[in-house]
KOLGU-4560 file (N, C-alpha, C; in nm, 3 decimals, padded with zeros to 5 digits):
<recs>
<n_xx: -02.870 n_yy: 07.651 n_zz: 06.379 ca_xx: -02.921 ca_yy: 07.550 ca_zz: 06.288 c_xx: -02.969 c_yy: 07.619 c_zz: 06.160 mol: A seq: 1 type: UNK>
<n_xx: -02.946 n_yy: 07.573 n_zz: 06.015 ca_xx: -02.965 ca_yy: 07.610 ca_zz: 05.897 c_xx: -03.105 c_yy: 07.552 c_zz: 05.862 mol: A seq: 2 type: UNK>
<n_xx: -03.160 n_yy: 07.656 n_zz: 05.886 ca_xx: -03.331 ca_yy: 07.543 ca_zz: 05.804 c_xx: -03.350 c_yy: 07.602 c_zz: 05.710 mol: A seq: 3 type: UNK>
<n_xx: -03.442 n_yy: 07.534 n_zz: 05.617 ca_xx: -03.518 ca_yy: 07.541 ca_zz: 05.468 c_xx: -03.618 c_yy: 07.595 c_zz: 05.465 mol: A seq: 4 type: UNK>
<n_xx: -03.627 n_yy: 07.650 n_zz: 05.369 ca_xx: -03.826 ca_yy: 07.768 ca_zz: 05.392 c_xx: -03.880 c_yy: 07.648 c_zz: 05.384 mol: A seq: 5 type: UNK>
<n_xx: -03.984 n_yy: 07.663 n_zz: 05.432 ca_xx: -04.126 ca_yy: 07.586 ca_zz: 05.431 c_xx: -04.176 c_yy: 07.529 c_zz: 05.306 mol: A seq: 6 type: UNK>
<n_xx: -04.170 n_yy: 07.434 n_zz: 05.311 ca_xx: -04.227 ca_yy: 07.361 ca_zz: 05.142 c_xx: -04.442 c_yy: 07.335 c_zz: 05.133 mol: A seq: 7 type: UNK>
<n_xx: -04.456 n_yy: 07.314 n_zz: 05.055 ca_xx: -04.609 ca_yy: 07.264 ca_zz: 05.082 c_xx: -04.609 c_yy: 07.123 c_zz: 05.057 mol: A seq: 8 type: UNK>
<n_xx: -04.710 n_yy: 06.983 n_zz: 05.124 ca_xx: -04.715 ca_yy: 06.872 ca_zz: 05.107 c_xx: -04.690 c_yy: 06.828 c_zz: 04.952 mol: A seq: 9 type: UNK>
<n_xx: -04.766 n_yy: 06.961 n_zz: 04.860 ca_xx: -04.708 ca_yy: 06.840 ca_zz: 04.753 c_xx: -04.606 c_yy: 06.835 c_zz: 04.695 mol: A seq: 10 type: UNK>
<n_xx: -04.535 n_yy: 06.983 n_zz: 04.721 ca_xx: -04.358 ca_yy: 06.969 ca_zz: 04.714 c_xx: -04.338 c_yy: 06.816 c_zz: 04.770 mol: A seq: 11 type: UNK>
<n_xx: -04.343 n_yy: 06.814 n_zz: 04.924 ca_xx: -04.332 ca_yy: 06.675 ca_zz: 04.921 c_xx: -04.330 c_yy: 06.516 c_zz: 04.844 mol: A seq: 12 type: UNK>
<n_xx: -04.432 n_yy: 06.544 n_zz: 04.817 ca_xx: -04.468 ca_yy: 06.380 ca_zz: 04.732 c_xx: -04.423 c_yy: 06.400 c_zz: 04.609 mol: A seq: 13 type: UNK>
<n_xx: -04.357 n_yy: 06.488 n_zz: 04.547 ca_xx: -04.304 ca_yy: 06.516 ca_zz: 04.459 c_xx: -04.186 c_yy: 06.448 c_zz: 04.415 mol: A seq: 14 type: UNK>
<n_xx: -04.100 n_yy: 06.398 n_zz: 04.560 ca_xx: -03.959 ca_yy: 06.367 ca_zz: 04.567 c_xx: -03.989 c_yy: 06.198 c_zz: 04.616 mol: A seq: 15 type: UNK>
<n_xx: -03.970 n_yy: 06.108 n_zz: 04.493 ca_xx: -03.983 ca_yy: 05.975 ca_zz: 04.536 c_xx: -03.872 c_yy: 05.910 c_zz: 04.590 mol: A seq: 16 type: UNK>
<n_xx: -03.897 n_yy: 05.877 n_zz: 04.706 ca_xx: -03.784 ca_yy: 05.804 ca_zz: 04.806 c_xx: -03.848 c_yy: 05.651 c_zz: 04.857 mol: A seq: 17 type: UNK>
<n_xx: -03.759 n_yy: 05.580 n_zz: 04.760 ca_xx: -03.827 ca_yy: 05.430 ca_zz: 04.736 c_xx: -03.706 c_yy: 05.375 c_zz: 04.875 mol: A seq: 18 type: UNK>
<n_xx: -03.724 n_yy: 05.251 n_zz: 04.904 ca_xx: -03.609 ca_yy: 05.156 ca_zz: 04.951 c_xx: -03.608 c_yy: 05.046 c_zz: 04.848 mol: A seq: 19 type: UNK>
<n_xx: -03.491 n_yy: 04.972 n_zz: 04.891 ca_xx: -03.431 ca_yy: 04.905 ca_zz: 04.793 c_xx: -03.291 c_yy: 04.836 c_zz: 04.827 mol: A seq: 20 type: UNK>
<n_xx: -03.259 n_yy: 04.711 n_zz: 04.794 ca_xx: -03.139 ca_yy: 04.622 ca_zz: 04.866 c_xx: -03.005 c_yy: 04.624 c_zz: 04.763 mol: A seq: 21 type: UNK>
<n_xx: -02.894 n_yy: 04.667 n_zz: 04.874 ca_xx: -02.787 ca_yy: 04.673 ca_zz: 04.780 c_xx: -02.741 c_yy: 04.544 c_zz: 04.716 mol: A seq: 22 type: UNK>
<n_xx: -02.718 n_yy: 04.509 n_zz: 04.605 ca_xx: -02.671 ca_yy: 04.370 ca_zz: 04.568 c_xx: -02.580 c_yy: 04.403 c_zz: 04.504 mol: A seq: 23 type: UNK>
<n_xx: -02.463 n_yy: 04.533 n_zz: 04.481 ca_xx: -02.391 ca_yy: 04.520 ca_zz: 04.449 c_xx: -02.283 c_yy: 04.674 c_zz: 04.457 mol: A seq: 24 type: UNK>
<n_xx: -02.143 n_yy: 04.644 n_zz: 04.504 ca_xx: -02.079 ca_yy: 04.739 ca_zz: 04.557 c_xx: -01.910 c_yy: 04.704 c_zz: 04.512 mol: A seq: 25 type: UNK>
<n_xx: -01.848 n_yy: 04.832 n_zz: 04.476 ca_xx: -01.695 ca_yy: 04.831 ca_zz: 04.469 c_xx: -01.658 c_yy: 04.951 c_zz: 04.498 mol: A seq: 26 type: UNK>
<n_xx: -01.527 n_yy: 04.967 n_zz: 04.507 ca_xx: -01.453 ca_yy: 05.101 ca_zz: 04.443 c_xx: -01.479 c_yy: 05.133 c_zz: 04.387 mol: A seq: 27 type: UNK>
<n_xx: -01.469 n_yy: 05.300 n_zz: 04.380 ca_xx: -01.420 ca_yy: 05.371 ca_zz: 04.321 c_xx: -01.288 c_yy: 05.497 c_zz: 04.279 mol: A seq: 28 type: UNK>
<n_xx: -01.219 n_yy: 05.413 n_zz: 04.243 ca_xx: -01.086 ca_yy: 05.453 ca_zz: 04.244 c_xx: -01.044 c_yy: 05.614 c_zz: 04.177 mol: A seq: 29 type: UNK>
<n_xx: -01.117 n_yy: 05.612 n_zz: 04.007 ca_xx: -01.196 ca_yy: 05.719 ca_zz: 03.979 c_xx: -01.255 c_yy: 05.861 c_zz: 04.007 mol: A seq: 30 type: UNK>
<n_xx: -01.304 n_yy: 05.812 n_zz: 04.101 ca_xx: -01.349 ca_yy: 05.989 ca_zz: 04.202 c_xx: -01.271 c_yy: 06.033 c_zz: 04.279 mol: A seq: 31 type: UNK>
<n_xx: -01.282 n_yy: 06.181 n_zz: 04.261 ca_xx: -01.216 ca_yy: 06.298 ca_zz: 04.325 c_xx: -01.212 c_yy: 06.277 c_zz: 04.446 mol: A seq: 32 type: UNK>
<n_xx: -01.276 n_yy: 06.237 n_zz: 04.532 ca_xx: -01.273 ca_yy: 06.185 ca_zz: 04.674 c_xx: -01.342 c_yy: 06.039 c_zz: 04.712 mol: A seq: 33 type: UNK>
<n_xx: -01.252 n_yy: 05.968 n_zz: 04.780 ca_xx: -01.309 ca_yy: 05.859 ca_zz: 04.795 c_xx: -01.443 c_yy: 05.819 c_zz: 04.820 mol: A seq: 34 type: UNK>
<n_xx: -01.494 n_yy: 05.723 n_zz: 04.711 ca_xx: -01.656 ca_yy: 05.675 ca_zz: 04.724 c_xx: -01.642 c_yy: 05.521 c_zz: 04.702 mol: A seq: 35 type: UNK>
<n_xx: -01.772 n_yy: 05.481 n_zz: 04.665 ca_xx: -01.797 ca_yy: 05.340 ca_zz: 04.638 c_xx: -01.938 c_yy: 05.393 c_zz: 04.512 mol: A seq: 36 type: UNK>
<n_xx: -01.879 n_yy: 05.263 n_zz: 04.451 ca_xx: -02.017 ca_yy: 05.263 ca_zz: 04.329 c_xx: -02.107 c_yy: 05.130 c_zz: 04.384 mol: A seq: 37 type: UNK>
<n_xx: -02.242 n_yy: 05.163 n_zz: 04.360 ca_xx: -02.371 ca_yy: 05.123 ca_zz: 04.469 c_xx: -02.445 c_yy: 05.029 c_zz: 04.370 mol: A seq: 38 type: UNK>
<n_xx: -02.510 n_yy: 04.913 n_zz: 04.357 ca_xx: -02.603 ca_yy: 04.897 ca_zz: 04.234 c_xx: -02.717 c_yy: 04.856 c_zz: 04.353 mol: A seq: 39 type: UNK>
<n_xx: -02.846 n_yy: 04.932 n_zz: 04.326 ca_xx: -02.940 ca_yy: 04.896 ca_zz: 04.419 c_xx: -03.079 c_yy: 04.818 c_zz: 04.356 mol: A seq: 40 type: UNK>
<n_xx: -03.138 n_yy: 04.719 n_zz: 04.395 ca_xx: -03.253 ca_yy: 04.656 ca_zz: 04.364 c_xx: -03.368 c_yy: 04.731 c_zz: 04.368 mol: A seq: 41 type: UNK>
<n_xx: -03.467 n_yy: 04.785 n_zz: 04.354 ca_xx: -03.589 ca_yy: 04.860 ca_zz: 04.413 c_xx: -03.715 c_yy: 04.748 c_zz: 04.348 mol: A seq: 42 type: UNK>
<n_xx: -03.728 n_yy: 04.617 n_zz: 04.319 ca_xx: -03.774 ca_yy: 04.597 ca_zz: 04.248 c_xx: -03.874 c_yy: 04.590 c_zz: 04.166 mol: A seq: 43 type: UNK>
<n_xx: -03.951 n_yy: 04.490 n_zz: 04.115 ca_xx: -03.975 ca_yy: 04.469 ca_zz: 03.949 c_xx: -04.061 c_yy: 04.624 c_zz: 03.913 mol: A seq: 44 type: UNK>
<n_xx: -04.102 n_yy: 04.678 n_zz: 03.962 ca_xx: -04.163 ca_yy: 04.817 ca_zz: 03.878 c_xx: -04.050 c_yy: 04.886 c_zz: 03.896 mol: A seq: 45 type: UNK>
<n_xx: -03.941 n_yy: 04.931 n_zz: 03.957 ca_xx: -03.796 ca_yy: 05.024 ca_zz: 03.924 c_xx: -03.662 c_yy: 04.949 c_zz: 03.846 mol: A seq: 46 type: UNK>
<n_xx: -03.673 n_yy: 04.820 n_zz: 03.905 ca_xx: -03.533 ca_yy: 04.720 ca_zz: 03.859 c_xx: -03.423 c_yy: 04.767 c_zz: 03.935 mol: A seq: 47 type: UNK>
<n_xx: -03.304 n_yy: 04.736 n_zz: 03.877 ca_xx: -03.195 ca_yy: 04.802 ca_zz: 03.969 c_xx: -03.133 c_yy: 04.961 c_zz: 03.897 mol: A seq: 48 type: UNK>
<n_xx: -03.085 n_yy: 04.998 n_zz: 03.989 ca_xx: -03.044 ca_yy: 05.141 ca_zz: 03.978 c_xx: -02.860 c_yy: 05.132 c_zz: 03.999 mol: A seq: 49 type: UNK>
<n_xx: -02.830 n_yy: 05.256 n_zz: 03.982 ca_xx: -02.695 ca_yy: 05.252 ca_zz: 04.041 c_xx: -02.641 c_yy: 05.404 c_zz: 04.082 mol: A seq: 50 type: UNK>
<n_xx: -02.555 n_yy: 05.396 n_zz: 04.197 ca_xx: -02.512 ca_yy: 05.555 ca_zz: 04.219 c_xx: -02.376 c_yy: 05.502 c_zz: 04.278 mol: A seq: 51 type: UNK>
<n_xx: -02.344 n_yy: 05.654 n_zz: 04.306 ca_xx: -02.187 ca_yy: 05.665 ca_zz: 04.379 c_xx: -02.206 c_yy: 05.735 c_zz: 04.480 mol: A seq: 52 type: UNK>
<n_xx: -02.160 n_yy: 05.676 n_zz: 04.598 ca_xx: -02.119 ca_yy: 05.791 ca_zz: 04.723 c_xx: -02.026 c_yy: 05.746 c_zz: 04.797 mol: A seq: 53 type: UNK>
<n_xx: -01.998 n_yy: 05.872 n_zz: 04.861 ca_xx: -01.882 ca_yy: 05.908 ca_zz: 04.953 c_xx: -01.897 c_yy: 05.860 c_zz: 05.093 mol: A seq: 54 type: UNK>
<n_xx: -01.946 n_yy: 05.739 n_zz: 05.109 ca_xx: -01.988 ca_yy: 05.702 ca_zz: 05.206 c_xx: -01.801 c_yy: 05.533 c_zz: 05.284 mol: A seq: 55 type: UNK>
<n_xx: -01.714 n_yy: 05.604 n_zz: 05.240 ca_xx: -01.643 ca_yy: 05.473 ca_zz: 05.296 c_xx: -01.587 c_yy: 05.480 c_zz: 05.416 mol: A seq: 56 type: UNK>
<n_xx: -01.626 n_yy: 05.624 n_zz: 05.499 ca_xx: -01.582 ca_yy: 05.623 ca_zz: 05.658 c_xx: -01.665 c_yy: 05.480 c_zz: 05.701 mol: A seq: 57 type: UNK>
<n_xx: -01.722 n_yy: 05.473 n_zz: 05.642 ca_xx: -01.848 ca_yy: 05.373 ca_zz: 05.767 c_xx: -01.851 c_yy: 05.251 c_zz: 05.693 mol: A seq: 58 type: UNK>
<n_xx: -01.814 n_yy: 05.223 n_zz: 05.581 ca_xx: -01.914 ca_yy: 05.144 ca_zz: 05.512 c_xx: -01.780 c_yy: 05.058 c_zz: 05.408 mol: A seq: 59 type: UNK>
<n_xx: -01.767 n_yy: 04.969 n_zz: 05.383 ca_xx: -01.650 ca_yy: 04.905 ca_zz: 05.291 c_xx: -01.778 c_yy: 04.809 c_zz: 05.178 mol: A seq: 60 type: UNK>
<n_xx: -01.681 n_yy: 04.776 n_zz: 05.026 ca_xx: -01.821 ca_yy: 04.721 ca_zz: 04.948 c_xx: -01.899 c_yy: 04.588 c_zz: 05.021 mol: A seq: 61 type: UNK>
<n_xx: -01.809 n_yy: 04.539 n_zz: 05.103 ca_xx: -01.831 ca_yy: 04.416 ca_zz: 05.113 c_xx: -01.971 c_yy: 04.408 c_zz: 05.217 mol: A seq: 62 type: UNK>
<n_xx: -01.918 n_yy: 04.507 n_zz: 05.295 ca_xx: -02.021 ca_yy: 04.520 ca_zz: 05.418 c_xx: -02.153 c_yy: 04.611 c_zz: 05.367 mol: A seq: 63 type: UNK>
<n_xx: -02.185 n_yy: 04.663 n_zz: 05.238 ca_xx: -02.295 ca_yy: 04.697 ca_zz: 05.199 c_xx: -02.391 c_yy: 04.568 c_zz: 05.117 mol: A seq: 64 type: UNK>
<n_xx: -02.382 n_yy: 04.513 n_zz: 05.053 ca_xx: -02.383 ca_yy: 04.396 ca_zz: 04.978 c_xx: -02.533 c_yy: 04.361 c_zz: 05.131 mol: A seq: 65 type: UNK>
<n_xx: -02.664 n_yy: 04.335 n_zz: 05.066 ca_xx: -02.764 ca_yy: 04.271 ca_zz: 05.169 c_xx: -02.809 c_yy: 04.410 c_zz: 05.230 mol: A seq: 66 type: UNK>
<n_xx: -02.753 n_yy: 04.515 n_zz: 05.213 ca_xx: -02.849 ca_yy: 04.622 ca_zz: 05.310 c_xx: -02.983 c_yy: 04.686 c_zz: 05.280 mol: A seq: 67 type: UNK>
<n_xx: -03.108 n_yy: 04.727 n_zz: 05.322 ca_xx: -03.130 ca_yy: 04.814 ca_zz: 05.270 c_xx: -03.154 c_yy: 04.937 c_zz: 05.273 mol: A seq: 68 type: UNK>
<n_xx: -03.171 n_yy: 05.012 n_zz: 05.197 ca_xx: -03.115 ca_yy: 05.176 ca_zz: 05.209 c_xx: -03.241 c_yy: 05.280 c_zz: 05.110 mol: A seq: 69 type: UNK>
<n_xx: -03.213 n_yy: 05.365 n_zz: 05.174 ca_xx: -03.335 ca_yy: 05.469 ca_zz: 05.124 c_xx: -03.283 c_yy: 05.576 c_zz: 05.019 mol: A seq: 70 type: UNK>
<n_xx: -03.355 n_yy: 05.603 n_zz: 04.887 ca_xx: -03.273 ca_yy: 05.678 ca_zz: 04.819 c_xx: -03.382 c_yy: 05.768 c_zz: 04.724 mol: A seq: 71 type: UNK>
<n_xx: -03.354 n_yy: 05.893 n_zz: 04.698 ca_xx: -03.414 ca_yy: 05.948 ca_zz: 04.592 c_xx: -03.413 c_yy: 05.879 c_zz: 04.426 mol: A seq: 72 type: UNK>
<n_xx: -03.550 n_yy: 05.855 n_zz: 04.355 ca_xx: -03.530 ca_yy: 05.786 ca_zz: 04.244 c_xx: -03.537 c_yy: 05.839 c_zz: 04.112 mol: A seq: 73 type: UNK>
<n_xx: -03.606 n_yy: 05.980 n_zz: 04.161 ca_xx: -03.677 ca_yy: 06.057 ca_zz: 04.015 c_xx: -03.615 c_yy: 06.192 c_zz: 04.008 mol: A seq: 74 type: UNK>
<n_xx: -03.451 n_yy: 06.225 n_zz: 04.053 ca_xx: -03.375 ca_yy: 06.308 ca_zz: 03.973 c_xx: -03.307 c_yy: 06.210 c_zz: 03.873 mol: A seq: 75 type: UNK>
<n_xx: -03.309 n_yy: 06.361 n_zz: 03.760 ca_xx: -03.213 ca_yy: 06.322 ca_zz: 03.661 c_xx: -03.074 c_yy: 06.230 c_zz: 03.667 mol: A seq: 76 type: UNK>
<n_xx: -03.028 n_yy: 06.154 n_zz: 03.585 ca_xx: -02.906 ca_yy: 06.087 ca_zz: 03.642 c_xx: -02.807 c_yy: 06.158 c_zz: 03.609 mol: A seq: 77 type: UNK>
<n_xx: -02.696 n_yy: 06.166 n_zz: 03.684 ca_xx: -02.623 ca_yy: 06.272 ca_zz: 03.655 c_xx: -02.475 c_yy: 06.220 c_zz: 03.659 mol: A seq: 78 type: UNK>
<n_xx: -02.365 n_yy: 06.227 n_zz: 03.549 ca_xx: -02.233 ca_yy: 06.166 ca_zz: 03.502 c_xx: -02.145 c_yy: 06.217 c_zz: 03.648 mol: A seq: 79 type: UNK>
<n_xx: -02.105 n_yy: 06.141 n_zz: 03.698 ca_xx: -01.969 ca_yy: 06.145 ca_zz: 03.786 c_xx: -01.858 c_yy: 06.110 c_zz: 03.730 mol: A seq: 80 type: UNK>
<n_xx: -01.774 n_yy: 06.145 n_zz: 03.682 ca_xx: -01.651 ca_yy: 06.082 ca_zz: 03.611 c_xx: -01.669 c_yy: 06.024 c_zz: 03.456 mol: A seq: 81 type: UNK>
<n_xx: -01.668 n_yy: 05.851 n_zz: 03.456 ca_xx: -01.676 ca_yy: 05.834 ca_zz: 03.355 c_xx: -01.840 c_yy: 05.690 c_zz: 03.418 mol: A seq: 82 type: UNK>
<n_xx: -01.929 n_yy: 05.756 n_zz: 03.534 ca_xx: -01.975 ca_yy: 05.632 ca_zz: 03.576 c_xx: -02.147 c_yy: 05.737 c_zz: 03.640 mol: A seq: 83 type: UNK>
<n_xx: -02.241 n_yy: 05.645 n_zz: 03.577 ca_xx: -02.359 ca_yy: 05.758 ca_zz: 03.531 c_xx: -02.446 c_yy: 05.726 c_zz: 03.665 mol: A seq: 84 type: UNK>
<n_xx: -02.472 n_yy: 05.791 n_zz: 03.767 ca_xx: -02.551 ca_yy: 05.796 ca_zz: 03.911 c_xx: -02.680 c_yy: 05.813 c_zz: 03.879 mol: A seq: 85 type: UNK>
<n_xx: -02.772 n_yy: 05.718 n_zz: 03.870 ca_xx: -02.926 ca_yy: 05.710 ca_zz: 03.859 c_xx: -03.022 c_yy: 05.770 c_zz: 03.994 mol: A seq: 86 type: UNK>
<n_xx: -02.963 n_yy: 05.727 n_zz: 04.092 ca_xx: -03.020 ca_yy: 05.758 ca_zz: 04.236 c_xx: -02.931 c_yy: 05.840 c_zz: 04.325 mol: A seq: 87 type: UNK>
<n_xx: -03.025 n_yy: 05.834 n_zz: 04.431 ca_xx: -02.925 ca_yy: 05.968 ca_zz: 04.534 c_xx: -02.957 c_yy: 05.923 c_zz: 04.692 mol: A seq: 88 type: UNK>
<n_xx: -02.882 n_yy: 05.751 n_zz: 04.714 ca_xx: -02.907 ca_yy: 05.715 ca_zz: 04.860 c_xx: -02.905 c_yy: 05.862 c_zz: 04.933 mol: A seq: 89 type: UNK>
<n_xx: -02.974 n_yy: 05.862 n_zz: 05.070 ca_xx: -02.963 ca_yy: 05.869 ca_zz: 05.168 c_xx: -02.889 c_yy: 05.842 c_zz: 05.262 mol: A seq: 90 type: UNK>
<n_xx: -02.873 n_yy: 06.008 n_zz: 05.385 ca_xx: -02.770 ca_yy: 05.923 ca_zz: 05.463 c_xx: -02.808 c_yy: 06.066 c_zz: 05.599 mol: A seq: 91 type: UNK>
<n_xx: -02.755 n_yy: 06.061 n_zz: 05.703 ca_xx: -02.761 ca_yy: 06.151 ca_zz: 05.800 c_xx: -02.576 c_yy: 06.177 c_zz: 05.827 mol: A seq: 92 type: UNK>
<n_xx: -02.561 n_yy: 06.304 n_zz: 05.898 ca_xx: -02.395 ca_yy: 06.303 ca_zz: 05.916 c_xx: -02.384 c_yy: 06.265 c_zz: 06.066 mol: A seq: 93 type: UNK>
<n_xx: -02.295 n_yy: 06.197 n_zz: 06.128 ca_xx: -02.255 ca_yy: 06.210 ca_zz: 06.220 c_xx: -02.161 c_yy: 06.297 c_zz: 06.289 mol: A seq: 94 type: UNK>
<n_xx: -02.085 n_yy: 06.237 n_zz: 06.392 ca_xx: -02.050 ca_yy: 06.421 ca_zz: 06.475 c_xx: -01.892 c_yy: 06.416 c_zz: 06.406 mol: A seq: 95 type: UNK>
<n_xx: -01.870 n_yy: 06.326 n_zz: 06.302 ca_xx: -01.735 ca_yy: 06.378 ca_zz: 06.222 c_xx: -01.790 c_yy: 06.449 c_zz: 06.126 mol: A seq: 96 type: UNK>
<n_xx: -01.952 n_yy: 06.465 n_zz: 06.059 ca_xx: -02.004 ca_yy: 06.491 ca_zz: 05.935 c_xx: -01.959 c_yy: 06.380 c_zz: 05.827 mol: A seq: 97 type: UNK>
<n_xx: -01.968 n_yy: 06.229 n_zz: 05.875 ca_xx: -01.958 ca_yy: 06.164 ca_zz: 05.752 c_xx: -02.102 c_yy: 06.082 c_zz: 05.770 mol: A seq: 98 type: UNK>
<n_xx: -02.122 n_yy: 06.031 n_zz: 05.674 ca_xx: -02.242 ca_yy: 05.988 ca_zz: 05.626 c_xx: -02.273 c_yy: 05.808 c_zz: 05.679 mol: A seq: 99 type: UNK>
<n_xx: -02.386 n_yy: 05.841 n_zz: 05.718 ca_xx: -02.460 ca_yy: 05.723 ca_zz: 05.793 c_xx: -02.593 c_yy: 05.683 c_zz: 05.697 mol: A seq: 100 type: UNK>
<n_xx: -02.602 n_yy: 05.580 n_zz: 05.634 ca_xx: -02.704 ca_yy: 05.533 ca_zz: 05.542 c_xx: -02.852 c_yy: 05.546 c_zz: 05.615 mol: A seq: 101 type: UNK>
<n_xx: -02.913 n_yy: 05.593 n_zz: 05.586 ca_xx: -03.056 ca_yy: 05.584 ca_zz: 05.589 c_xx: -03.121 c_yy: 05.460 c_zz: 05.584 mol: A seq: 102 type: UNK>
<n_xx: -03.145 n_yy: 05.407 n_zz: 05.672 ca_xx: -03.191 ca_yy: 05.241 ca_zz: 05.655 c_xx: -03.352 c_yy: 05.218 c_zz: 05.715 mol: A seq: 103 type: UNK>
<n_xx: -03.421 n_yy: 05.102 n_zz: 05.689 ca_xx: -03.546 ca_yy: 05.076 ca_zz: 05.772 c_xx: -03.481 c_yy: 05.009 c_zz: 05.854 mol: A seq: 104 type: UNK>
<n_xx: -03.574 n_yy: 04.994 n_zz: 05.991 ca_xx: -03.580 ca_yy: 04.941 ca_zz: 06.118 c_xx: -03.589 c_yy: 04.828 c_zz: 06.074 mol: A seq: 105 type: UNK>
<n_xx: -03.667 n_yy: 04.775 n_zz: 06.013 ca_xx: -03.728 ca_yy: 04.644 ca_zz: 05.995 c_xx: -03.703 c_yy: 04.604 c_zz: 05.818 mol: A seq: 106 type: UNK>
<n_xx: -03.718 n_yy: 04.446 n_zz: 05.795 ca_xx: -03.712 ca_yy: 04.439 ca_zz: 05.639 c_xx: -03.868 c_yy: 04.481 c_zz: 05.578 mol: A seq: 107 type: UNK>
<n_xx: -03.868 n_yy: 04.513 n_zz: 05.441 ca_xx: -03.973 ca_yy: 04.568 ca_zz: 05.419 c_xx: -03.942 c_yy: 04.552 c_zz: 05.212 mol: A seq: 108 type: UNK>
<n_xx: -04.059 n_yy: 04.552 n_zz: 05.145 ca_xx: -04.039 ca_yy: 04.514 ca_zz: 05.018 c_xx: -03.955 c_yy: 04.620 c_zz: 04.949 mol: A seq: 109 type: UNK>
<n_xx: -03.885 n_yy: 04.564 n_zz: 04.845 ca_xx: -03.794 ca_yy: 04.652 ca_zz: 04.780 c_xx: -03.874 c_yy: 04.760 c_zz: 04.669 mol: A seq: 110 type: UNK>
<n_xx: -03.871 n_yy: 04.862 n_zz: 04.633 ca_xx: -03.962 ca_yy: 04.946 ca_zz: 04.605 c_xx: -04.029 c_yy: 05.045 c_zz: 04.651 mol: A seq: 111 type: UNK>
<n_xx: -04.057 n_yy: 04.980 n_zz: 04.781 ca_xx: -04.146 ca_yy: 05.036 ca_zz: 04.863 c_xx: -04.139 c_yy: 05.209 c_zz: 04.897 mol: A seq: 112 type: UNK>
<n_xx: -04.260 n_yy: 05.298 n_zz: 04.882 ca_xx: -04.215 ca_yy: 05.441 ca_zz: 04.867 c_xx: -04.219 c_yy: 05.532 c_zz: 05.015 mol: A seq: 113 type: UNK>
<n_xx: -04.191 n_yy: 05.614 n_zz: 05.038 ca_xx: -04.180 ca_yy: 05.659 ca_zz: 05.201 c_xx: -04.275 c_yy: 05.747 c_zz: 05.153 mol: A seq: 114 type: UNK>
<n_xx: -04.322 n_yy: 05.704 n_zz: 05.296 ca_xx: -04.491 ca_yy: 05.800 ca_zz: 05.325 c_xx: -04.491 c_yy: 05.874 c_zz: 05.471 mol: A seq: 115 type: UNK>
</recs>
């Protein structure tokens, strides 16, 4: 197993990981390897956001549309192609190593920050 040196708590709280409901999903035809472009709600103090991932083993646009999902909010946004990634969902790999969304158990307000 590959682990990470030891961080201190406020490394921690450093890295804001809001949730937030997808309301909006397509192709992306565009990227180097197949993804989907994400538009996520976090709302009224974040608004909506948008990213891209490589998440279409599991996941098609249609069937993201209503989820919600956990994502980093306060890196830089960073250009993929010609399509600008504000956030950085979350996800765990499964035993192919493709990506499984990070979700709550339960519904819970959009915004909301992990503690």
């Amino acid at each position: 197993m590959n682990s990470k040196p030891q961080i201190s708590y406020d490394d921690f709280t450093n890295v804001d990981i809001r949730v937030g409901t997808i309301v909006r999903a397509e192709h992306f035809p565009e990227a180097k390897k197949p993804a989907i472009k994400v538009w996520i709600d976090f709302g009224s103090d974040l608004g909506e956001k948008k990213t891209s991932a490589q998440i279409t083993r599991h996941y098609t646009p249609d069937s993201l549309i209503g989820l919600q999902v956990a994502a980093v909010v306060n890196f830089p946004p960073r250009q993929i192609g010609k399509f600008m990634s504000e956030v950085l969902m979350l996800g765990f790999p499964d035993g192919d190593d493709e990506v499984v969304l990070v979700r709550p158990g339960l519904p819970v307000p959009n915004g909301g920050k992990l503690y």
